[in-house]
Backbone and ligand atoms as CSV (ligand in chain L), in Angstrom:
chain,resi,resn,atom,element,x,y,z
A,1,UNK,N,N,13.956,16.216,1.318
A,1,UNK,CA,C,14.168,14.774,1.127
A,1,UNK,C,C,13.868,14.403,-0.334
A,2,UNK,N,N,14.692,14.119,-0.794
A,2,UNK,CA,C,14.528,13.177,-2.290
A,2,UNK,C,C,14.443,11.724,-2.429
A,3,UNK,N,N,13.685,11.431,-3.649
A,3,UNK,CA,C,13.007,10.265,-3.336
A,3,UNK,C,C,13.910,9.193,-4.069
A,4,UNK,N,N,14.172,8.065,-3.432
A,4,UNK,CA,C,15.257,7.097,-3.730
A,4,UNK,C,C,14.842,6.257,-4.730
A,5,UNK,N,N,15.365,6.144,-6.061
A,5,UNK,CA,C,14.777,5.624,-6.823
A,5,UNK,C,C,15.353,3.896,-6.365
A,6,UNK,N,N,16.184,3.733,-6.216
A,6,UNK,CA,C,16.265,2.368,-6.219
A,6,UNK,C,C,15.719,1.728,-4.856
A,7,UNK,N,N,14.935,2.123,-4.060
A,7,UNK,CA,C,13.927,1.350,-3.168
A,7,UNK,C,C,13.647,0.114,-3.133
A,8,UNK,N,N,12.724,-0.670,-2.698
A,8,UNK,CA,C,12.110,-1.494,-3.219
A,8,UNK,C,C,11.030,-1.821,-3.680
A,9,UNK,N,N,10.077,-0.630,-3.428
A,9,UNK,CA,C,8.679,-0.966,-4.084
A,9,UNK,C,C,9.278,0.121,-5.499
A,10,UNK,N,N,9.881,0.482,-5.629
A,10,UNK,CA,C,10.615,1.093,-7.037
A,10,UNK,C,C,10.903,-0.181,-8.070
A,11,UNK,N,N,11.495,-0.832,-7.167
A,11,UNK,CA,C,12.317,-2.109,-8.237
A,11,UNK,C,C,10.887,-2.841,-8.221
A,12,UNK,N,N,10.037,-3.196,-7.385
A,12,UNK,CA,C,9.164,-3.939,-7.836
A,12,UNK,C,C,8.229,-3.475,-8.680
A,13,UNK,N,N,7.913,-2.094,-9.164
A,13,UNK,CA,C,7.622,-1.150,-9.890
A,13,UNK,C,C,8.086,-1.127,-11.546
A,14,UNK,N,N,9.387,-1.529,-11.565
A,14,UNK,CA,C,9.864,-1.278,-12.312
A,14,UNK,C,C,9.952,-3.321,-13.073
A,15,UNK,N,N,9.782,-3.818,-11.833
A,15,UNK,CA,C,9.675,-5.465,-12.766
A,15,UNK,C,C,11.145,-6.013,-12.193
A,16,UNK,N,N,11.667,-5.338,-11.557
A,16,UNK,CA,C,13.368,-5.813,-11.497
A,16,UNK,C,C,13.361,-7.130,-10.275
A,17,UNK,N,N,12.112,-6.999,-9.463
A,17,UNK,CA,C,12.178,-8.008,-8.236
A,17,UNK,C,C,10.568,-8.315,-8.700
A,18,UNK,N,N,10.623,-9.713,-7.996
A,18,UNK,CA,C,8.941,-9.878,-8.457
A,18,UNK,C,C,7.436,-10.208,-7.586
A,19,UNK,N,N,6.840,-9.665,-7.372
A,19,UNK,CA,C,5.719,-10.037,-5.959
A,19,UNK,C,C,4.619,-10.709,-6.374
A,20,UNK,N,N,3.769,-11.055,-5.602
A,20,UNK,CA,C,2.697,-11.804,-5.752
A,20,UNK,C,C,1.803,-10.273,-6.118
A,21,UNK,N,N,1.212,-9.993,-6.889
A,21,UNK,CA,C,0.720,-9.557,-7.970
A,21,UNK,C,C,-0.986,-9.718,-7.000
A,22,UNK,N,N,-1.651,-8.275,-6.791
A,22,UNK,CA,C,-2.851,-8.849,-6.277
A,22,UNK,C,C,-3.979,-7.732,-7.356
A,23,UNK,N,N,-3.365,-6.665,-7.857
A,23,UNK,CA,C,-4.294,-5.983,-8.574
A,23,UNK,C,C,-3.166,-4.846,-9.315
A,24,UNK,N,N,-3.462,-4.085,-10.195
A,24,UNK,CA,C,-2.622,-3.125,-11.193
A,24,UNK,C,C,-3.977,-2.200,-12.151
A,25,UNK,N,N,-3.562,-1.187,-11.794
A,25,UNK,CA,C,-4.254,-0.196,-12.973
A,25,UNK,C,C,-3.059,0.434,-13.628
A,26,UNK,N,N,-3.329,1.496,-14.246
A,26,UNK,CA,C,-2.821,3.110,-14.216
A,26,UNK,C,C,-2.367,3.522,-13.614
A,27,UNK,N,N,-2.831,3.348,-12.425
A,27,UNK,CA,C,-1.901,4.537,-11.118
A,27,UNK,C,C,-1.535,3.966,-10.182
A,28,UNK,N,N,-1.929,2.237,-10.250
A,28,UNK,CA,C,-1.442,2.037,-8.711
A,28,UNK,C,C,-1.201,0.296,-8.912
A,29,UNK,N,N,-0.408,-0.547,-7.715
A,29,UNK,CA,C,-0.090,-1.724,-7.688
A,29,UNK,C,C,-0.104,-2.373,-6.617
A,30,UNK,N,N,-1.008,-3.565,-6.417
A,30,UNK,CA,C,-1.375,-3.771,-5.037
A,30,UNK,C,C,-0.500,-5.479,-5.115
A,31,UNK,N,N,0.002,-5.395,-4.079
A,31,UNK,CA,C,0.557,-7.107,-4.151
A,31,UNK,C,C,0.463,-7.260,-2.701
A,32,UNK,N,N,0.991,-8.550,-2.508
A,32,UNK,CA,C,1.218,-9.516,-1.056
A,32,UNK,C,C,2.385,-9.005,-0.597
A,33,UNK,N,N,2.463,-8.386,1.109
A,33,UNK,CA,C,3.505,-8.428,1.934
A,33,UNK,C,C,4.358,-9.675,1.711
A,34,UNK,N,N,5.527,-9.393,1.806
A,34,UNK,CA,C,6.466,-10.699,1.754
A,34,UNK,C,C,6.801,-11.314,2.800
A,35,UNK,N,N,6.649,-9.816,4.060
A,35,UNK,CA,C,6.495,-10.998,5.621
A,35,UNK,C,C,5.183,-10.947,6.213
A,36,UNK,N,N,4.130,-11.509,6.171
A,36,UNK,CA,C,2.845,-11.450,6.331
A,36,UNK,C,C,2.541,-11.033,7.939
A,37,UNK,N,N,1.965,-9.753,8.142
A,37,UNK,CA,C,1.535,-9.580,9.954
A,37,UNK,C,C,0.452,-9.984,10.380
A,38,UNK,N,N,-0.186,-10.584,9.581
A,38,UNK,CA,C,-1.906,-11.178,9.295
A,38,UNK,C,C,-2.202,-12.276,8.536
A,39,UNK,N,N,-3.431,-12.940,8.685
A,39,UNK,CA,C,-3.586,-13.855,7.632
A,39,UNK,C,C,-3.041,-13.416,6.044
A,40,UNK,N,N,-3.999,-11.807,6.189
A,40,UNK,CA,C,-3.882,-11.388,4.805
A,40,UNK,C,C,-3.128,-9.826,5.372
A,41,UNK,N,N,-2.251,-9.789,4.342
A,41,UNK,CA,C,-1.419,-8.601,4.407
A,41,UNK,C,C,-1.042,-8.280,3.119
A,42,UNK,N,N,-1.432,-7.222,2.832
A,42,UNK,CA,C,-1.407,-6.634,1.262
A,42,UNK,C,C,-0.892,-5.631,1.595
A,43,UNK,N,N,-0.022,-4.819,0.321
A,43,UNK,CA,C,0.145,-3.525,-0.543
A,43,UNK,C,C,-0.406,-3.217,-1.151
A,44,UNK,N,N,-0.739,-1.693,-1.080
A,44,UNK,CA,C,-1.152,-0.839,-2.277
A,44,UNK,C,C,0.046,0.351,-2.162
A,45,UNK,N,N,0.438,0.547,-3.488
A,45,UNK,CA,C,1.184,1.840,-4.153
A,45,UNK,C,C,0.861,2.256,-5.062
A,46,UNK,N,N,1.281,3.692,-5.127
A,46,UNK,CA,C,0.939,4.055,-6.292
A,46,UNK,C,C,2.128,4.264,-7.220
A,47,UNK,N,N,2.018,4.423,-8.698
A,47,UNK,CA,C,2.356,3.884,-9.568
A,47,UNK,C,C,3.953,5.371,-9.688
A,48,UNK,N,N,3.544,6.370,-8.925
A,48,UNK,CA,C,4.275,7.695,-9.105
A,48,UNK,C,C,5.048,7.442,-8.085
A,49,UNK,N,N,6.248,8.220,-8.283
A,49,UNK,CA,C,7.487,8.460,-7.210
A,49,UNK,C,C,7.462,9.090,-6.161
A,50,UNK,N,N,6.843,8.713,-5.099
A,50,UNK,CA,C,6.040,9.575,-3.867
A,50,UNK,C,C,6.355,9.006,-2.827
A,51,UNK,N,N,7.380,9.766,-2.123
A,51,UNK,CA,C,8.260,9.114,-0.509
A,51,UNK,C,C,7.310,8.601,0.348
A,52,UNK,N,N,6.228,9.451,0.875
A,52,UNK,CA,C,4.788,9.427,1.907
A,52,UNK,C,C,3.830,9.717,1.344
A,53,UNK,N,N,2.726,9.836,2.582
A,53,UNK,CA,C,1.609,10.945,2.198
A,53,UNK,C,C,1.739,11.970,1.236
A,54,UNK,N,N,2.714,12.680,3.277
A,54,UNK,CA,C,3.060,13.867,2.680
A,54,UNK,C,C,3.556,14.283,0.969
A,55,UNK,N,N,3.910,13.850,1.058
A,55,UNK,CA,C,4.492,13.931,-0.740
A,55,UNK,C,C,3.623,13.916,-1.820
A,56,UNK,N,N,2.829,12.714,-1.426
A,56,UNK,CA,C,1.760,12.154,-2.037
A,56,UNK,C,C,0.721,13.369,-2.345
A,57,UNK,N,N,0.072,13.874,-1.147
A,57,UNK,CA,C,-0.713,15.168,-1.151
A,57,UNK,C,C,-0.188,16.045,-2.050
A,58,UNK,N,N,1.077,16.215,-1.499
A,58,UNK,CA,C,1.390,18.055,-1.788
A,58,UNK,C,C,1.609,17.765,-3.578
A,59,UNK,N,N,2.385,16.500,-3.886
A,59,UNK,CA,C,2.479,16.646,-5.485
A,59,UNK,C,C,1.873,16.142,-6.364
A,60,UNK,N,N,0.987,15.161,-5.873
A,60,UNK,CA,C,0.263,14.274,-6.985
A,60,UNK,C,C,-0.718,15.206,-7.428
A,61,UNK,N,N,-0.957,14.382,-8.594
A,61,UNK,CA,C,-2.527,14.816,-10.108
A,61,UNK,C,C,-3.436,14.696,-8.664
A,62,UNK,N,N,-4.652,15.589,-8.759
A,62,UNK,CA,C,-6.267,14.621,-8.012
A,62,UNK,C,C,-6.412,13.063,-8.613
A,63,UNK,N,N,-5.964,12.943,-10.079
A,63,UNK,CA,C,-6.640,12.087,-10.385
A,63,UNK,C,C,-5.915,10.878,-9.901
A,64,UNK,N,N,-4.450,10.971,-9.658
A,64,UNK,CA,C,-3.607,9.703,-9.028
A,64,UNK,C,C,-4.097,9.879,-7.434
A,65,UNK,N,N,-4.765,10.836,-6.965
A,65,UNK,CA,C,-5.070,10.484,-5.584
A,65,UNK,C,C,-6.269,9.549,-5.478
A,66,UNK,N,N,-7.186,10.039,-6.460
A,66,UNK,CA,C,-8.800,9.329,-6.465
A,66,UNK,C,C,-8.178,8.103,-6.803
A,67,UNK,N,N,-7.229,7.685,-7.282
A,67,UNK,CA,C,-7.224,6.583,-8.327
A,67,UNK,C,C,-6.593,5.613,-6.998
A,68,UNK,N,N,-5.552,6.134,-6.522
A,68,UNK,CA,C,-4.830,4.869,-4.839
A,68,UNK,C,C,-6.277,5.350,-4.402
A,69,UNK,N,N,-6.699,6.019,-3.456
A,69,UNK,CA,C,-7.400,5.857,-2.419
A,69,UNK,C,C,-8.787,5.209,-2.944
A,70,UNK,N,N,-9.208,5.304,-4.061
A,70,UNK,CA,C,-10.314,3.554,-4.645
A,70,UNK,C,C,-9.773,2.741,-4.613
A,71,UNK,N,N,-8.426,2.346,-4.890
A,71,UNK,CA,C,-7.810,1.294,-5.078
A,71,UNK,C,C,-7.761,0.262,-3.777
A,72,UNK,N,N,-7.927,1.243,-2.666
A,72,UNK,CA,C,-7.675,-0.002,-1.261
A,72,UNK,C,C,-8.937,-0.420,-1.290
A,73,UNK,N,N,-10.138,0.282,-1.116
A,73,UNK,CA,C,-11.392,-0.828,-0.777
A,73,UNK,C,C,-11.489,-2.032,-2.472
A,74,UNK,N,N,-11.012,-1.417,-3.251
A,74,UNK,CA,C,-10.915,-2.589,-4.438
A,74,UNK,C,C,-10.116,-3.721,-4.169
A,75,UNK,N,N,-9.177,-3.674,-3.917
A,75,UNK,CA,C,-8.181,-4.706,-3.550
A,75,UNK,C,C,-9.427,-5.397,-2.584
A,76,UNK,N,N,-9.380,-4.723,-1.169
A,76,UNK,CA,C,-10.475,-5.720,-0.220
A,76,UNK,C,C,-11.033,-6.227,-0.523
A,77,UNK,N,N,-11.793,-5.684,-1.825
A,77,UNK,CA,C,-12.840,-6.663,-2.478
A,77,UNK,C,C,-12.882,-7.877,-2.917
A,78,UNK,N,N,-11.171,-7.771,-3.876
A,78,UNK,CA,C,-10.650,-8.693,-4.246
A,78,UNK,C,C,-10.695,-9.667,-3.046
A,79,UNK,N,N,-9.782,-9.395,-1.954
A,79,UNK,CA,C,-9.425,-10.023,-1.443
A,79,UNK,C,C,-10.827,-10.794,-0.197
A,80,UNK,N,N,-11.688,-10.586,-0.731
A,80,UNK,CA,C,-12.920,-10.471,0.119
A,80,UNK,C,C,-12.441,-10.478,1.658
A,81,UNK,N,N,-12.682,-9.356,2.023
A,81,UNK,CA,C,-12.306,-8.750,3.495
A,81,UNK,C,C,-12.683,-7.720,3.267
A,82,UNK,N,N,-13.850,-6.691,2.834
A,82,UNK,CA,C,-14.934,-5.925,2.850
A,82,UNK,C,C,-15.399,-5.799,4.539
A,83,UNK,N,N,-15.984,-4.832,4.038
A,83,UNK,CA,C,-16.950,-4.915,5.307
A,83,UNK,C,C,-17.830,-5.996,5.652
A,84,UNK,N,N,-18.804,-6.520,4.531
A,84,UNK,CA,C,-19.607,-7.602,4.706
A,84,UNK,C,C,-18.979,-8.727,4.722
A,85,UNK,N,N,-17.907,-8.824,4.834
A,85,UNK,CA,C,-17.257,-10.015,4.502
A,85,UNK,C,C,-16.061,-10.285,6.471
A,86,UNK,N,N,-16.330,-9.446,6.596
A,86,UNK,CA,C,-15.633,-9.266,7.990
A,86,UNK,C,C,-14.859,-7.708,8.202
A,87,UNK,N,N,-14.322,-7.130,7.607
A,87,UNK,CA,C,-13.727,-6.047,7.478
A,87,UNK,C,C,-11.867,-6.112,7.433
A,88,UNK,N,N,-11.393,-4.910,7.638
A,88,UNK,CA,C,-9.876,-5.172,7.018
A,88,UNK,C,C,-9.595,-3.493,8.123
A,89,UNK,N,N,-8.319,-3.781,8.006
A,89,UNK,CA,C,-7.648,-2.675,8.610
A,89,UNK,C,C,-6.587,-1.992,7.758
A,90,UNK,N,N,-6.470,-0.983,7.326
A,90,UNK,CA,C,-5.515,-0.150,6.497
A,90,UNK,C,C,-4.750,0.896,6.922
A,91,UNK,N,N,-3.200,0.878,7.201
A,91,UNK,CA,C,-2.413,1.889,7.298
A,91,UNK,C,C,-1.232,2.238,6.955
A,92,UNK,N,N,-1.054,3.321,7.006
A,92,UNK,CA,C,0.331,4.037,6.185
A,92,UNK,C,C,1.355,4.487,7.640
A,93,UNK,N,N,2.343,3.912,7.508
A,93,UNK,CA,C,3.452,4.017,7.896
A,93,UNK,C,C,4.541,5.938,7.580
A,94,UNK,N,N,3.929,6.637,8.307
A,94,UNK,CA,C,5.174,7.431,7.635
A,94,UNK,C,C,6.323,8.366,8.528
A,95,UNK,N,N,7.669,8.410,7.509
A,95,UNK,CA,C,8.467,8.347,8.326
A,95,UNK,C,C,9.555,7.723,9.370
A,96,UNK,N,N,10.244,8.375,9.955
A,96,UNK,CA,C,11.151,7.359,11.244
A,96,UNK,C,C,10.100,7.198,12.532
A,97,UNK,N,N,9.307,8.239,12.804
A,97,UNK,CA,C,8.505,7.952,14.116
A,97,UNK,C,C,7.245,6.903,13.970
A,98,UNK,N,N,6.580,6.867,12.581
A,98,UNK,CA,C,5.878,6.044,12.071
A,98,UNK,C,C,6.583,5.012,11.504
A,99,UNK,N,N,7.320,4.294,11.509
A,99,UNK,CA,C,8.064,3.546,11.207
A,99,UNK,C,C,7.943,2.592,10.057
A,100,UNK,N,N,8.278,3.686,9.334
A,100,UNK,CA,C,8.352,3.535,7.307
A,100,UNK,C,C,9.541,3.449,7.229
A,101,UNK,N,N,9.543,1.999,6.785
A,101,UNK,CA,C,10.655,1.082,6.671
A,101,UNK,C,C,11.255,1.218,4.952
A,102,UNK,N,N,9.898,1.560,4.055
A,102,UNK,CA,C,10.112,1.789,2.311
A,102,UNK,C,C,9.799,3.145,2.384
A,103,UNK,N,N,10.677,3.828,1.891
A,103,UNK,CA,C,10.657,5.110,1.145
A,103,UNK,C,C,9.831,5.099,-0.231
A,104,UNK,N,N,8.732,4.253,-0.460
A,104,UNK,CA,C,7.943,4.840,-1.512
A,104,UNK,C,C,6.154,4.357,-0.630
A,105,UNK,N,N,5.603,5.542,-0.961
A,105,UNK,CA,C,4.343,5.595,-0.272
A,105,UNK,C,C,3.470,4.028,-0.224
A,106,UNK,N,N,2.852,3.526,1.008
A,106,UNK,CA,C,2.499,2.418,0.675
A,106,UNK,C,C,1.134,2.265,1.870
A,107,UNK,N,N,-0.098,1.609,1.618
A,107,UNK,CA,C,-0.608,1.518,2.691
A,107,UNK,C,C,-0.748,0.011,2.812
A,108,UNK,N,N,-1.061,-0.524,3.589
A,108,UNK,CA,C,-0.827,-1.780,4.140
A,108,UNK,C,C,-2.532,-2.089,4.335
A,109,UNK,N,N,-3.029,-3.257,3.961
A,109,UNK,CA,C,-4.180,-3.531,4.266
A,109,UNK,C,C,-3.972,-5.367,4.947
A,110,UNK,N,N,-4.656,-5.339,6.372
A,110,UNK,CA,C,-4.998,-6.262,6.685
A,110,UNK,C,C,-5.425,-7.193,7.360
A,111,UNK,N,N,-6.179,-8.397,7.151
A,111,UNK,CA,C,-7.335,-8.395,6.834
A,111,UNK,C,C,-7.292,-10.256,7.516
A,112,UNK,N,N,-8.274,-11.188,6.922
A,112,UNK,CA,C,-8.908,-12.329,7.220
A,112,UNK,C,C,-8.705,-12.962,7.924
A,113,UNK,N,N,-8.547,-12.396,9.906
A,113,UNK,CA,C,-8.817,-12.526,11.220
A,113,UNK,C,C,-9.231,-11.233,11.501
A,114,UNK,N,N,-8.939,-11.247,12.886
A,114,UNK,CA,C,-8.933,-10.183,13.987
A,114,UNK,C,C,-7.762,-9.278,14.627
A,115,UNK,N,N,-8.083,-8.039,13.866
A,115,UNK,CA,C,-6.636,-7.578,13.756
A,115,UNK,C,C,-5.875,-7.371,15.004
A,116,UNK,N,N,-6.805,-6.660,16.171
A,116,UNK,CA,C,-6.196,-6.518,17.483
A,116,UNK,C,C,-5.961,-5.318,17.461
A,117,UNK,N,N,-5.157,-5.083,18.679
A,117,UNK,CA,C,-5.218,-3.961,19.305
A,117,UNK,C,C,-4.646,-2.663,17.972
A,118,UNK,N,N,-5.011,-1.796,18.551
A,118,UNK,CA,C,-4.963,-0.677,17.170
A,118,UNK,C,C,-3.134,-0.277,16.913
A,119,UNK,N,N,-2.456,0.327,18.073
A,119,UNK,CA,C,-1.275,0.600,18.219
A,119,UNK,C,C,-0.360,-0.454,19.306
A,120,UNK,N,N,0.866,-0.845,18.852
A,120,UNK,CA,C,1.104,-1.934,20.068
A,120,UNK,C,C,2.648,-1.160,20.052
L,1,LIG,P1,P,6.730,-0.020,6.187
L,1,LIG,O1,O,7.389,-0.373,7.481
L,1,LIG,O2,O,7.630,0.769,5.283
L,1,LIG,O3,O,5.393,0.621,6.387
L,1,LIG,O4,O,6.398,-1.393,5.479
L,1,LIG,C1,C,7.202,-1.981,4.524
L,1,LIG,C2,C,6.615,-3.343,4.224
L,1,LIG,O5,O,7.207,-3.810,3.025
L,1,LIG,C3,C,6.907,-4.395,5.299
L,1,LIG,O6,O,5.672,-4.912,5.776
L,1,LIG,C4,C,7.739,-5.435,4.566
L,1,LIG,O7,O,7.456,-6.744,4.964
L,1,LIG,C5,C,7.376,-5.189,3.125
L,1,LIG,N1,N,8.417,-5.547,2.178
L,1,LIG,C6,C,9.756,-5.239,2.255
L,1,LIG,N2,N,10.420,-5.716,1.199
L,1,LIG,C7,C,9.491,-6.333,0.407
L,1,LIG,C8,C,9.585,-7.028,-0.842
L,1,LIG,O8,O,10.649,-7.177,-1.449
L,1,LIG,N3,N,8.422,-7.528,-1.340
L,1,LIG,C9,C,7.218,-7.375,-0.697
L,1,LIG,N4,N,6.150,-7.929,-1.286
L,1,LIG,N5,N,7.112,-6.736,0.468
L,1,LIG,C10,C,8.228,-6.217,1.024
């Protein structure tokens, strides 16, 4: 599988479409879902061309891995939905059976209610 550059977290990557903007380093870009499943529903991606996980694992630097996987409890922070703050729920979609709708790696955090049941 090759990775589709014109996606949409590509184009929003690239500046061509524009999101609500919730955090940005080096390696990664966290913004607002555009159809919200929660009060709060965020993105995090990372900044490299990485279909899934899978992808994610097998080709990334360590240092673009350390760099997304700090990046979600940072965002929470931002977004105060921490643990002390109530907590947040985070997951990655991957695939057709996991039903990954964007072909560029993304985890979903969210957060400020009660998320509910785990799988529906
Ligand atoms: P997936 O099903 O791939 O795990 O999730 C894709 C997510 O991307 C969905 O929650 C969807 O609402 C979100 N999404 C799709 N297009 C856009 C967009 O143009 N902007 C933003 N901010 N989110 C999007």
């Amino acid at each position: 599988m090759t990775y589709d550059k014109n996606n949409i977290f590509a184009k929003i990557l690239r500046g061509e479409i524009p999101c609500k903007k919730i955090y940005e380093n080096d390696f990664v870009l966290s913004f607002h879902d555009v159809n919200p499943q929660r009060k709060i529903h965020a993105l995090v991606v990372p900044k490299g061309s990485y279909i899934d996980l899978d992808d994610f694992i097998k080709n990334a630097k360590e240092k673009e891995i350390v760099e997304f996987f700090k990046a979600i409890p940072h965002v929470a922070k931002i977004l105060k939905i921490s643990n002390i703050d109530g907590g947040y729920r985070t997951l990655a979609n991957i695939g057709s059976n996991g039903g990954q709708e964007v072909p560029h790696l993304h985890f979903h955090i969210f957060g400020g209610e009660k998320i509910g049941k785990m799988v529906s």
